[in-house]
C-alpha positions as CSV (number, residue, x, y, z in Angstrom):
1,X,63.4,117.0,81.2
2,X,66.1,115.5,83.4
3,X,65.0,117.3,86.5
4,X,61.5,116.2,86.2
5,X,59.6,113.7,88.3
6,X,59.5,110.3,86.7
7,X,55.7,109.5,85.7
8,X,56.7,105.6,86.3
9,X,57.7,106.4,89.9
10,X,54.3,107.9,91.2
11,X,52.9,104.5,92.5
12,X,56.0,103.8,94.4
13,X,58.0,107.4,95.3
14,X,55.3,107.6,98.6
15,X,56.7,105.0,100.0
16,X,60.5,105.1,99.6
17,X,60.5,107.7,102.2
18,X,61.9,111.2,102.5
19,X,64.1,110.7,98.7
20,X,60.7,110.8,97.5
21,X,60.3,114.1,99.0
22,X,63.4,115.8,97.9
23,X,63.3,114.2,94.7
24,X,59.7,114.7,93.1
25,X,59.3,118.6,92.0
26,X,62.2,120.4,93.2
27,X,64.4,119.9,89.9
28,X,68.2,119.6,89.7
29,X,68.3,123.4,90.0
30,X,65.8,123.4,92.8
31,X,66.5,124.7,96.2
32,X,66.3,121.5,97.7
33,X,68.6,120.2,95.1
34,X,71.7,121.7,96.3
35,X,70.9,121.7,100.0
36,X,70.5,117.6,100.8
37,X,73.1,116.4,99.0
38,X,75.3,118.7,101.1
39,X,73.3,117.7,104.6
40,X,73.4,113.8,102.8
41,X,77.3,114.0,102.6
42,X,78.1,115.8,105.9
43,X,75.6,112.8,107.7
44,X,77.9,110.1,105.7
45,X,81.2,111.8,106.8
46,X,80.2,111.9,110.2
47,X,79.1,108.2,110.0
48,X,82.4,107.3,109.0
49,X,84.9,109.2,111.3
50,X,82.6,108.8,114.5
51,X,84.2,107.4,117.1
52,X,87.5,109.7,116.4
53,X,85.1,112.9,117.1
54,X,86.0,112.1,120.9
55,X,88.5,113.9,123.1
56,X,92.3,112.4,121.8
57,X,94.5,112.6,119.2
58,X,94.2,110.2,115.5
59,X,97.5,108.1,116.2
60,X,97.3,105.4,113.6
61,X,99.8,103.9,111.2
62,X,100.9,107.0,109.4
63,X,98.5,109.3,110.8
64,X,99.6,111.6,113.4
65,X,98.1,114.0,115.3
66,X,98.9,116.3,118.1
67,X,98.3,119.2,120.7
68,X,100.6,121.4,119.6
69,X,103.0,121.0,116.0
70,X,106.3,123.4,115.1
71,X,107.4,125.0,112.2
72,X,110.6,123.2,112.6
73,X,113.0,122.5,109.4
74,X,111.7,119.3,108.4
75,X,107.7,121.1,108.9
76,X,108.4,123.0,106.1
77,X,110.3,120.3,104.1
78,X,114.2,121.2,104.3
79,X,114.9,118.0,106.8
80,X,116.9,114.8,105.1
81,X,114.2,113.2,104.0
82,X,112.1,113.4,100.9
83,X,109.4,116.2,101.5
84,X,106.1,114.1,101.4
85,X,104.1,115.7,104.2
86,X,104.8,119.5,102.5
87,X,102.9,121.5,103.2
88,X,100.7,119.7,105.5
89,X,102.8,119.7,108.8
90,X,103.7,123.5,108.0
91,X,99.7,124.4,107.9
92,X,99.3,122.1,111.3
93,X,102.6,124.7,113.1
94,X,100.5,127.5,112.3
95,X,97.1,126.6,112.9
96,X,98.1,124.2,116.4
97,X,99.3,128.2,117.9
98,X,95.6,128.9,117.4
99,X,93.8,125.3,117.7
100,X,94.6,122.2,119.6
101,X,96.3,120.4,116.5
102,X,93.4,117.1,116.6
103,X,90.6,118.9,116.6
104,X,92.5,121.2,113.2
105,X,92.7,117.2,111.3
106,X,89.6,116.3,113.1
107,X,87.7,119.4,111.5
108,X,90.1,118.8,108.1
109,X,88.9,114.8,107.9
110,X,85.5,115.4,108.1
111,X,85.6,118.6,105.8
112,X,87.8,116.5,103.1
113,X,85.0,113.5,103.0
114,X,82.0,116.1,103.3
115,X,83.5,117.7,100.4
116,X,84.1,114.8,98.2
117,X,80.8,113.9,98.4
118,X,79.0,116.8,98.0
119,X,81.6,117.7,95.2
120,X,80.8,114.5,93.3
121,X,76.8,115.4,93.7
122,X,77.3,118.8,92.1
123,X,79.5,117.7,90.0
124,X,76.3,115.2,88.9
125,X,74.2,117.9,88.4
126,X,76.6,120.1,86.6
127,X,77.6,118.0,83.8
128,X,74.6,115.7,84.0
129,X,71.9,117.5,84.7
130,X,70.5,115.2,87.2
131,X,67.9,115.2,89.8
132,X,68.5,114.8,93.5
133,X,68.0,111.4,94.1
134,X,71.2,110.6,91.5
135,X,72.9,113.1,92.9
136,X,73.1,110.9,96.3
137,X,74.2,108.2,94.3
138,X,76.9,109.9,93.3
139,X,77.8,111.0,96.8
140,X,77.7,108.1,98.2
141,X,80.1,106.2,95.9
142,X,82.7,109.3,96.4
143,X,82.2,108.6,100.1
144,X,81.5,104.8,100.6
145,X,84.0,102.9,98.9
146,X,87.6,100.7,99.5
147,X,89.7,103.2,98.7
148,X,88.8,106.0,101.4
149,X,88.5,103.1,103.3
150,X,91.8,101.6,103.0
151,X,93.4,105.3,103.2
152,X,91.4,106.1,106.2
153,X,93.2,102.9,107.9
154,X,96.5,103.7,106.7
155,X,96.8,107.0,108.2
156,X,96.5,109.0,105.3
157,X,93.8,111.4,106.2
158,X,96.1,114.3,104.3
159,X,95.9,112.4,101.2
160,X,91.9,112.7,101.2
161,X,92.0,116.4,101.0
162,X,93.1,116.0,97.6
163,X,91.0,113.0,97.0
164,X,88.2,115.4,97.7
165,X,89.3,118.4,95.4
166,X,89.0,116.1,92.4
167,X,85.0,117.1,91.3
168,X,85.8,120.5,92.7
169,X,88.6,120.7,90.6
170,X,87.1,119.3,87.3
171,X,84.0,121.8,87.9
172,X,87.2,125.0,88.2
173,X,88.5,123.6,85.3
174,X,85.3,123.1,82.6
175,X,84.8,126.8,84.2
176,X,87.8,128.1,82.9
177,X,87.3,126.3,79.9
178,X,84.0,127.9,78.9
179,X,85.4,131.3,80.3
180,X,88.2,131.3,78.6
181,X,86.7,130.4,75.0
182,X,83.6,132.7,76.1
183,X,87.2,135.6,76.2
184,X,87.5,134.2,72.6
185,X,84.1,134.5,70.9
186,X,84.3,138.1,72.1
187,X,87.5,138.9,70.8
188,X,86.4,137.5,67.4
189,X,83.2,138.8,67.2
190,X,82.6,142.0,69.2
191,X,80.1,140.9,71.4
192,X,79.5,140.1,74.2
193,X,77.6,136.7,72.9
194,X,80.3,134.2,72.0
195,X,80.1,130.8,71.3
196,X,79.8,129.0,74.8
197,X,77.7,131.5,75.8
198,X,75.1,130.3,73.0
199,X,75.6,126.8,74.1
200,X,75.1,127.3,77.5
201,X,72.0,128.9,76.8
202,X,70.7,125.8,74.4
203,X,71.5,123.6,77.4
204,X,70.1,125.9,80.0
205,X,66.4,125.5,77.8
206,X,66.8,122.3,77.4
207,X,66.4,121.7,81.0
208,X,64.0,124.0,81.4
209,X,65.9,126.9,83.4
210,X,66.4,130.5,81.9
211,X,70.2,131.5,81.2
212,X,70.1,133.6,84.6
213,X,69.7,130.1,86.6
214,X,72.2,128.2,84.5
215,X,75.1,130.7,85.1
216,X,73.8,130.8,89.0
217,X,74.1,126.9,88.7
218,X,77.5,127.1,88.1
219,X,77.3,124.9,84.2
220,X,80.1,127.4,82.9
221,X,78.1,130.2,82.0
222,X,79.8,133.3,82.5
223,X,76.6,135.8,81.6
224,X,73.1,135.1,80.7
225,X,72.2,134.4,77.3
226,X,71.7,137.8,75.5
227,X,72.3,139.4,78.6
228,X,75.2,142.0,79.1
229,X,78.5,140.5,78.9
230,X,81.2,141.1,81.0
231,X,84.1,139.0,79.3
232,X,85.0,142.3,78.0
233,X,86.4,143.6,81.1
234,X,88.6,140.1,81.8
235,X,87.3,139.5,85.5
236,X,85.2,136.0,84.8
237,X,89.0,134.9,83.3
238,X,90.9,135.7,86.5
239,X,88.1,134.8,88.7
240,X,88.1,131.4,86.8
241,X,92.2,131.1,87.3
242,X,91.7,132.0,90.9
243,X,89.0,129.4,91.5
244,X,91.1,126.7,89.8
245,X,94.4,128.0,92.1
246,X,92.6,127.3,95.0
247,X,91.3,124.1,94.1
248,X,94.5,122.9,93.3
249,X,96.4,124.1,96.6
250,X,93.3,122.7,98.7
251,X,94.6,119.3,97.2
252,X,98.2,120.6,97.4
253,X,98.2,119.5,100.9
254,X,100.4,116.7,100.3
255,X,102.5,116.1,96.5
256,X,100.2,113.1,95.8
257,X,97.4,115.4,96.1
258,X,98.8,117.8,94.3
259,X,100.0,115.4,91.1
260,X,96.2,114.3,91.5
261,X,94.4,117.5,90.7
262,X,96.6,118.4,88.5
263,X,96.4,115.5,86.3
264,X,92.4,116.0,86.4
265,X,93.2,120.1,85.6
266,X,95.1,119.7,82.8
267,X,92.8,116.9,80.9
268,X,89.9,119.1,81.5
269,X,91.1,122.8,81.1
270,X,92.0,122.0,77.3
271,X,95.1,122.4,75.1
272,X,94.5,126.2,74.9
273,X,94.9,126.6,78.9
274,X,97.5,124.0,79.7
275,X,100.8,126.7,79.9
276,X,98.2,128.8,82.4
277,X,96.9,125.0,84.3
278,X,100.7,124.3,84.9
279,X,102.4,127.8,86.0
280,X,99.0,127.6,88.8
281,X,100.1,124.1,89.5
282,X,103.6,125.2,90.0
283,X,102.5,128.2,92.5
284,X,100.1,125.5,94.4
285,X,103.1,123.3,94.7
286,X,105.4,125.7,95.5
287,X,106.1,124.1,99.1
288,X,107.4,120.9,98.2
289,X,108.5,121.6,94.9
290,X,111.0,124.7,96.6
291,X,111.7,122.3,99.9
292,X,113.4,119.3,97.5
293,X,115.1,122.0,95.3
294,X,116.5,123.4,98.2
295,X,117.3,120.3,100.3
296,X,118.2,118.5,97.9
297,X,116.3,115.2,99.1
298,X,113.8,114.2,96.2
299,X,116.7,114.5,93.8
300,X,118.5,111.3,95.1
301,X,116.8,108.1,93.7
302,X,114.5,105.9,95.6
303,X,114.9,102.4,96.5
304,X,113.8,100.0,93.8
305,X,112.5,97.6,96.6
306,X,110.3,100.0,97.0
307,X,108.3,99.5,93.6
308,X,107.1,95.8,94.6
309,X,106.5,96.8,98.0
310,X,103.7,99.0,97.4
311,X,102.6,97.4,94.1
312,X,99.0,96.9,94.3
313,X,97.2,94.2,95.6
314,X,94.6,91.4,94.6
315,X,91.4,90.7,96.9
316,X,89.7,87.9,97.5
317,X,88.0,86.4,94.2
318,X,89.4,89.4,92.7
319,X,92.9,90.1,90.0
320,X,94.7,93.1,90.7
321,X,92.8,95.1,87.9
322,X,89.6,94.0,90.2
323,X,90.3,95.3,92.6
324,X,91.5,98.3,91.5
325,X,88.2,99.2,89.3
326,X,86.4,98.2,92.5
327,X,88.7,101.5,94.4
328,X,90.8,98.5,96.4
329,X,93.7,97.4,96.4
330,X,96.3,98.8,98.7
331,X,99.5,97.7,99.3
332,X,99.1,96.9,102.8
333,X,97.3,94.1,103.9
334,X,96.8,95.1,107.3
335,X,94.8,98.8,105.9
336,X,92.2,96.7,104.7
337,X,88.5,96.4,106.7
338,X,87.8,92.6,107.0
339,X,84.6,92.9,104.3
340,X,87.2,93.2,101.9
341,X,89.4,90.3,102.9
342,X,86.9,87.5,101.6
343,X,84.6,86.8,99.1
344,X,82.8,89.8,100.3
345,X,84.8,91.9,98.2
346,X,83.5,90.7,94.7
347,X,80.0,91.5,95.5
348,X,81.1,95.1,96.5
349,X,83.3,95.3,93.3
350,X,79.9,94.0,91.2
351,X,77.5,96.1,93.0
352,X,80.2,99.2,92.5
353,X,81.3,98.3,88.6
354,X,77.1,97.1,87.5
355,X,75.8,101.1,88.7
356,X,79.1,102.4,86.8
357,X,78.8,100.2,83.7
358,X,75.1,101.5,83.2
359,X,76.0,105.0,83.2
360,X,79.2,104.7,81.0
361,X,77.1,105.5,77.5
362,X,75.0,108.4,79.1
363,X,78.2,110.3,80.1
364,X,80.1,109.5,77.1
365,X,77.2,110.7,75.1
366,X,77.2,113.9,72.9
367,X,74.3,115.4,74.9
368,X,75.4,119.5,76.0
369,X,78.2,120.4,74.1
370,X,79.8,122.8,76.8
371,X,80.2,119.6,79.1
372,X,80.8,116.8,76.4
373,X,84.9,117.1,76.7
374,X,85.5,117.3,80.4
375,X,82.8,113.9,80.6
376,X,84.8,112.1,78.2
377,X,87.9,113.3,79.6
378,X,87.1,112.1,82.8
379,X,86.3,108.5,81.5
380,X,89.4,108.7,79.7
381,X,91.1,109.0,83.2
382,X,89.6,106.5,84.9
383,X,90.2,103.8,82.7
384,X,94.3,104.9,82.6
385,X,94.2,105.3,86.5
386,X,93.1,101.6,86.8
387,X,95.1,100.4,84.0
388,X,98.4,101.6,85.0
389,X,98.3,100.6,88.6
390,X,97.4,97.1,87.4
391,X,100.2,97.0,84.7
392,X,102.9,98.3,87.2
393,X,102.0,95.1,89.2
394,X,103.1,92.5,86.8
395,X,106.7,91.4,86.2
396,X,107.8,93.8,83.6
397,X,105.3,96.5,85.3
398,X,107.6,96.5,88.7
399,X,110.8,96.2,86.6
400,X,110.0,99.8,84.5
401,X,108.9,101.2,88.1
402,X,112.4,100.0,89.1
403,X,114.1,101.6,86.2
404,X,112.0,104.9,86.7
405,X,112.5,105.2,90.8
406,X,116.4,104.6,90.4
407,X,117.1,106.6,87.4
408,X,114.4,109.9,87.5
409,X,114.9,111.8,90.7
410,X,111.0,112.1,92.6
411,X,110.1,109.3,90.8
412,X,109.3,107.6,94.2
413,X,106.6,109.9,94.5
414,X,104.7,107.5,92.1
415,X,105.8,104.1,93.5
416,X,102.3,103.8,95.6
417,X,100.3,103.1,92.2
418,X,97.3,102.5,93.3
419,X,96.7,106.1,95.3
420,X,96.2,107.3,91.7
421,X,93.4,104.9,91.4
422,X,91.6,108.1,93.3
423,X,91.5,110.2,89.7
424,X,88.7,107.8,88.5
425,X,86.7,108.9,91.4
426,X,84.9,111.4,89.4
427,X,83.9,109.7,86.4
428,X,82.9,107.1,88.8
429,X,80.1,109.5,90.3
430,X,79.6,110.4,87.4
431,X,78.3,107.1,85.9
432,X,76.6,106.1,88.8
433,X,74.2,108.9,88.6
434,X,74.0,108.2,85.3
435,X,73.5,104.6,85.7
436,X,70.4,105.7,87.9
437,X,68.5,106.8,84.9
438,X,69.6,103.7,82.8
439,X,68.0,101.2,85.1
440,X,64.8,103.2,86.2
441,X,64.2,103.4,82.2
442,X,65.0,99.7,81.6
443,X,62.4,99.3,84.4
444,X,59.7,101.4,82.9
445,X,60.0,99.5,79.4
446,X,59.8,96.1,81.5
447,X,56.8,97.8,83.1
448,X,58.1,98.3,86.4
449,X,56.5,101.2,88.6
450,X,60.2,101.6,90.0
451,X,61.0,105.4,89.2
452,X,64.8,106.9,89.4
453,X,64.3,107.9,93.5
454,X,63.9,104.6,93.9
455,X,66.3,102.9,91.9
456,X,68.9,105.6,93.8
457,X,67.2,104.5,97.0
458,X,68.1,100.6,96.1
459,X,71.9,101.2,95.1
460,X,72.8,103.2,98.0
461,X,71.5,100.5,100.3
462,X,73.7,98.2,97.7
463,X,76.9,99.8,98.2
464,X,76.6,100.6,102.0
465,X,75.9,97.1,102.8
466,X,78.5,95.5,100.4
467,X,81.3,98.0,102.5
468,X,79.2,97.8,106.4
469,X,82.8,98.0,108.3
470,X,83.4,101.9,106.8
471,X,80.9,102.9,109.1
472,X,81.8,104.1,112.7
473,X,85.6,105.2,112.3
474,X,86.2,101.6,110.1
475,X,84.8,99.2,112.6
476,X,86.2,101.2,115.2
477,X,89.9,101.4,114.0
478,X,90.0,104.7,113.2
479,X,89.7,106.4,117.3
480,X,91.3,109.2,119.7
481,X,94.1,108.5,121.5
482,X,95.5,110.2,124.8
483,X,99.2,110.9,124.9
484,X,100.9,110.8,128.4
485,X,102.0,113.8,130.4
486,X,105.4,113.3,129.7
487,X,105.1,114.3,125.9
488,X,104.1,118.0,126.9
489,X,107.0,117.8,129.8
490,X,109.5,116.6,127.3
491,X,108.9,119.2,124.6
492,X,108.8,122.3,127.0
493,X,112.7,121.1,127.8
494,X,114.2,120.5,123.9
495,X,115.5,123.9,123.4
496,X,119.0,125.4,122.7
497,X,120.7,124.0,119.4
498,X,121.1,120.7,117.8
499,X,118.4,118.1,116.6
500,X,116.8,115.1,118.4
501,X,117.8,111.6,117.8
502,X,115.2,109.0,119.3
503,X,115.6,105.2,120.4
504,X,114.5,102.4,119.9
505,X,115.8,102.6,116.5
506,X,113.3,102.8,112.8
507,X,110.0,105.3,112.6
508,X,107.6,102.8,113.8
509,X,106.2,102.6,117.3
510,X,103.5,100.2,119.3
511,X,102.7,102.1,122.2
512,X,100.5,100.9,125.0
513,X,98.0,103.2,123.7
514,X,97.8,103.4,120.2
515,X,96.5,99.9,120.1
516,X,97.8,97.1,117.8
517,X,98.4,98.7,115.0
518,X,102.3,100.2,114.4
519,X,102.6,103.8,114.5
520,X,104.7,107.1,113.0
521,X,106.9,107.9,115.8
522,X,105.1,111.3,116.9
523,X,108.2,112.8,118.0
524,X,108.8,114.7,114.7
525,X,105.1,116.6,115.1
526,X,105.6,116.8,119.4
527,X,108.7,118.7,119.6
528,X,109.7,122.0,118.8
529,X,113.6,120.5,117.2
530,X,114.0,118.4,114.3
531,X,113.9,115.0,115.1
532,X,116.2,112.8,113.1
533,X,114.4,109.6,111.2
534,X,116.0,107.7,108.9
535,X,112.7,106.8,106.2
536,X,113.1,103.1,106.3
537,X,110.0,101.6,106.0
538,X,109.2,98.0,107.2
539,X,106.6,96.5,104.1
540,X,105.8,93.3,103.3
541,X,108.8,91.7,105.3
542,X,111.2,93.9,103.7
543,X,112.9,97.2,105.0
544,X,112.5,100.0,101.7
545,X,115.3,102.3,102.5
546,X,114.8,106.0,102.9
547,X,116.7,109.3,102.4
548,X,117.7,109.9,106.1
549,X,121.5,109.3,105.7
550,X,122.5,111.4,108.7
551,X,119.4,110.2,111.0
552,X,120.6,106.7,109.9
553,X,124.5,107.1,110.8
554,X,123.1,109.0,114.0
555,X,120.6,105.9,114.8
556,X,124.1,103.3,114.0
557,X,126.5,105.5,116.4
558,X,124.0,105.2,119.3
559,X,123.1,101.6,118.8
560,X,126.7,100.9,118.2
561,X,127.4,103.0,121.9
562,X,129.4,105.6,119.8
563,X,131.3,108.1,121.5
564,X,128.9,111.6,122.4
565,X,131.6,114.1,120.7
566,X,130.2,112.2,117.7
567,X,126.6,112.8,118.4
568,X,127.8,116.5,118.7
569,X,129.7,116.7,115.3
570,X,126.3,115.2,113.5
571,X,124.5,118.2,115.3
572,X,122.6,116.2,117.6
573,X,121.8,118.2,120.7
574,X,118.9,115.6,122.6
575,X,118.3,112.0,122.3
576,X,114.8,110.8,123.6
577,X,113.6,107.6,124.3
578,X,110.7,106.0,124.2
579,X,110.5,103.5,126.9
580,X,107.1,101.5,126.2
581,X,107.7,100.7,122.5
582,X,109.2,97.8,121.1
583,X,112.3,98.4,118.8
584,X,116.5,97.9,118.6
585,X,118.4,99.7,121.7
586,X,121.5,97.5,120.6
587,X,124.4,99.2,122.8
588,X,122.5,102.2,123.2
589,X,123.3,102.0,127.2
590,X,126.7,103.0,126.4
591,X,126.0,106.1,124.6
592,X,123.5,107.3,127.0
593,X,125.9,107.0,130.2
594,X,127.9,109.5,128.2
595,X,124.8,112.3,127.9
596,X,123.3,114.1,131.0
597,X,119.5,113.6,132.2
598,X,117.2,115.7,131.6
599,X,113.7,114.3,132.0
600,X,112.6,110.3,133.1
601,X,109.2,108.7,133.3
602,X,107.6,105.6,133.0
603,X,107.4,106.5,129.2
604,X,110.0,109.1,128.3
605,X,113.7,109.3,129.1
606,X,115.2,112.4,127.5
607,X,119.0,113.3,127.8
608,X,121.2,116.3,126.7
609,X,124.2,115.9,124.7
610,X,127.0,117.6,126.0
611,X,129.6,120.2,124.0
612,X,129.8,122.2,121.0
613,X,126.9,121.0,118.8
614,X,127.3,121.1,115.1
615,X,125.0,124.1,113.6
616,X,125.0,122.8,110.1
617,X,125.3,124.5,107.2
618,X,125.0,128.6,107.2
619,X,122.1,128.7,104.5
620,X,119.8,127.2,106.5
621,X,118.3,130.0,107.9
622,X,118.1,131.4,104.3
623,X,116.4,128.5,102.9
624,X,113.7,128.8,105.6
625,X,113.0,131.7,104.6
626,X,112.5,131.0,100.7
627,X,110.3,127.8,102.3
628,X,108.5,129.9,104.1
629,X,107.5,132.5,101.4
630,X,107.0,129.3,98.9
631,X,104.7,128.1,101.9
632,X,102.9,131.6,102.1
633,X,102.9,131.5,98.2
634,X,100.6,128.1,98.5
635,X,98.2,129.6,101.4
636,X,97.3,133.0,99.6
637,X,96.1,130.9,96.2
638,X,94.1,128.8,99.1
639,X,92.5,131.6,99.9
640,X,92.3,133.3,97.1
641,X,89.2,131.7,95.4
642,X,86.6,131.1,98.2
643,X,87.8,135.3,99.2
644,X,87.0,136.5,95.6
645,X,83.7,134.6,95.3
646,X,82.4,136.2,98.9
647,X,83.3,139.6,97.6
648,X,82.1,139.1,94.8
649,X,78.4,138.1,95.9
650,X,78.8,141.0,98.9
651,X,79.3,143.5,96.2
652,X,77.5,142.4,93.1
653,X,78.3,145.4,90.8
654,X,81.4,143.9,90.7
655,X,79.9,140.5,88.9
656,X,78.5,143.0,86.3
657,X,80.0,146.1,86.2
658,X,77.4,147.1,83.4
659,X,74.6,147.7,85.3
């Protein structure tokens, strides 16, 4: 029914151009059904990260890129500060050994957006049963809206990864879900024919597909109706848990993601699963949940100034709960494309929340049982992931926040609300493919000739035009850099023991080529020693402090001119600095006349500190190892899933060992 051509759109589906094509006749489960929304969403990807595709390096506010990254103590999270890019810079040591280290985040950018469209799409036609043209609907509003935006301009490309896990993760979990109760109906009855199995068969003929092309459709079937079952023999179950694992380390990348997909995991899964959805959680957070055990950083409380500082934030002609159901929002002012600092903003918002509210009662509906919960579910989410983030940024919301960040240890994981504003991504798609079908059947009773393609055709145009400065790299902020000579110079000389310490003083740089906007330091990423930073972070006027006590006595000694035995007894080895970059030197002069030269150019100055340097604590080396297996730990469930599933389709006795 759903994946049939709309009689009302015959007059008009010849001339909305090629939707009509790979709309009318194919079917949801149709060849060309699963193909163009993955060529749709890999053409909007590329739309948006264009210009970075160039030779360079992304170099912009918290983004950092470069050639070559090492698998230093703070890359796999045992540094002073607060593990928050675990295990993302540990994956970039490995992989920059094989692959410059931009083209590895070029390549993991354009992946992470490709995938949250095309997961949204699939996840459309999974749960909705939708034709194509819906399908791109529901791609485009993963893809094309503030919040990827906004995150895109404030660096956090890393974030997006788990952004984009979120439909892939939902589909993993509805899969365990109907495996797992499929492991039940045989255990109570016999059979191999247990309840889900039955439903998924109903739904599969309601569509007008046999049970064979629901289960290869992915809608939860684990066997053909009345086929041979293989639930029996347990392999759909751990296949299920593997696919799940993977999905949830693929968003692991960062904690945020990681909190994400597990959130979305654990409402969808079901009570019955939640001990299983949690101890694969733990494994794909192993890296930073081991790193702040071990160092002992996420333990101490976070600033409270923190809480209003990256409060959410109201647009133009828009409350904070505005722009947060319209994906906006961010804290900083400065991530923001300029569409969304005016009035602009509310027609975005309207276009966005009109396609949403349309679809709301089709995917809340009863409709296939085997889908009904995880649909629901997901609405559930969305309204609590715009909610809270609002609440949080009233009076008493900021004064709980303050409570929680001071008195729970990590709770400064949470104190950026609205990235959590991501979770009602899906349910978002969701009702905008849904929303599709409302308005091209509120057209055909008004007795318009408009058919679902092109009512899909109309609100894609909508949502592009109401956001035009995504496209090409975010009006061109999102571009390569080229880092001088002197960086590769400078780290082929830091060996030998004892960390770096950098000047100017703070994290933030504005060098003459990474253009206007301030930058991460990229000395942490560039050189193969720890570099010390002290995780103060300059928002809104205010400075939020951070958990770098040592960088931050090290920073006050050299700005103060302190003495270089000191420097030695903090275990600093090298002091760099930066010489085209704005920042406090203070007395710094002083300090350096006591260290010996190493390397000077017009950018870099980098100086050896002389003596017996400090080694630190003896179980270092210990913990990296324990990091290090957490870390390998994280990468095997990566790889876990997507391995199974292309052994499994090489060798497909072992899908039904029966045969």
């Amino acid at each position: 029914m759903h994946g049939a051509r709309d009689p009302g759109a015959l007059g008009i589906d010849r001339h909305v151009g090629w939707l009509s094509v790979i709309s009318g006749g194919w079917g949801w489960g149709g060849r060309w059904g699963r193909v163009v929304p993955a060529v749709y969403s890999l053409v909007l990807a590329l739309v948006v990260v264009g210009p970075l595709l160039g030779p360079g390096y992304l170099l912009l506010r918290d983004a950092v890129s470069t050639p070559r990254s090492y698998l230093t103590d703070s890359a796999l999270g045992l540094g002073d500060a607060a593990p928050r890019a675990v295990p993302q810079d540990a994956l970039l040591a490995v992989v920059s050994t094989v692959v410059d280290g931009g083209v590895a985040v070029k390549v993991i950018l354009v992946a992470a957006l490709w995938a949250a469209g095309f997961g949204a799409a699939v996840l459309a036609r999974r749960l909705l049963h939708v034709s194509t043209a819906p399908q791109l609907v529901a791609a485009t509003v993963a893809i094309w809206n503030p919040y990827v935006a906004e995150r895109l301009l404030q660096g956090h490309w890393s974030l997006l990864t788990g952004y984009a896990a979120l439909p892939w993760t939902v589909l993993a979990a509805q899969r365990l879900r109907d495996t797992t109760a499929n492991q039940q109906g045989v255990s109570a009855s016999g059979h191999g024919t247990g309840e889900s199995d039955t439903r998924d068969a109903r739904a599969a003929a309601a569509h007008g597909h046999s049970g064979r092309s629901a289960a290869g459709s992915g809608t939860g079937t684990v066997a053909g109706a009345g086929g041979p079952s293989v639930v029996s023999k347990g392999r759909p179950v751990v296949v299920a848990w593997l696919g799940l694992g993977s999905c949830l380390a693929a968003a692991g990348l960062t904690p945020t993601g990681a909190v994400l997909a597990g959130s979305v995991a654990l409402v969808v899964a079901g009570w019955r699963n939640v001990v299983g959805v949690l101890g694969v959680w733990c494994a794909a957070s192993a890296p930073w949940l081991v790193a702040t055990a071990l160092s002992g950083a996420g333990a101490e409380p976070s600033d409270p100034a923190g809480v209003a500082a990256f409060a959410a934030r109201a647009e133009p002609g828009l409350a904070t709960v505005g722009s947060l159901a319209g994906l906006g929002g961010i804290w900083n002012s400065d991530a923001v494309p300029g569409s969304r600092t005016t009035l602009f903003a509310v027609a975005g918002t309207a276009v966005l929340l009109t396609l949403v509210a349309a679809g709301v009662r089709r995917v809340g509906a009863a409709g296939d049982g085997g889908t009904r919960h995880a649909r629901r579910a997901l609405l559930l989410v969305a309204v609590v992931a715009v909610a809270l983030p609002a609440l949080g940024a009233t009076g008493w919301g900021l004064r709980i926040g303050e409570l929680l960040v001071t008195g729970i240890p990590g709770a400064g994981l949470l104190r950026d609300t609205q990235k959590y504003v991501a979770l009602a991504m899906p349910a978002f798609a969701l009702c905008a493919a849904a929303g599709c079908r409302t308005f091209a059947d509120v057209g055909r009773r008004w007795g318009s000739t408009l058919g679902t393609t092109a009512t899909a055709t109309f609100f894609i145009a909508a949502l592009v035009l109401t956001l035009p400065d995504l496209a090409w790299g975010v009006g061109g902020e999102l571009r390569p850099v080229r880092y001088p000579s002197g960086w590769q110079r400078v780290a082929g000389l830091v060996h030998g023991p004892g960390d770096v310490a950098v000047l100017p003083g703070g994290m933030f740089r504005k060098f003459p080529y990474s253009g206007q906007a301030p930058v991460l330091d990229p000395a942490p990423r560039m050189l193969p020693r720890d570099v010390l930073q002290t995780g103060e972070l300059p928002v809104r006027g205010r400075v939020v402090s951070g958990e770098g006590n040592r960088a931050h006595e090290v920073e006050q000694l050299l700005l103060h001119g302190g003495p270089a035995t000191d420097l030695a007894a903090h275990g600093v080895g090298w002091v760099l600095v930066e010489r085209t970059t704005p920042g406090p030197l203070g007395d710094s002069e002083t300090a350096l006349a006591q260290l010996i030269p190493a390397y000077a150019d017009a950018d870099l100055a980098l100086y050896r500190v002389p003596g017996t340097i400090d080694p630190g604590p003896r179980s270092r080396a210990e913990h990296r190892r324990i990091a290090a297996a957490a870390h390998l730990l994280w990468a095997l469930l990566l790889v876990a899933g997507p391995a199974t599933m292309i052994v499994r389709r090489a060798l497909p006795h072992l899908r039904n060992p029966t045969r």
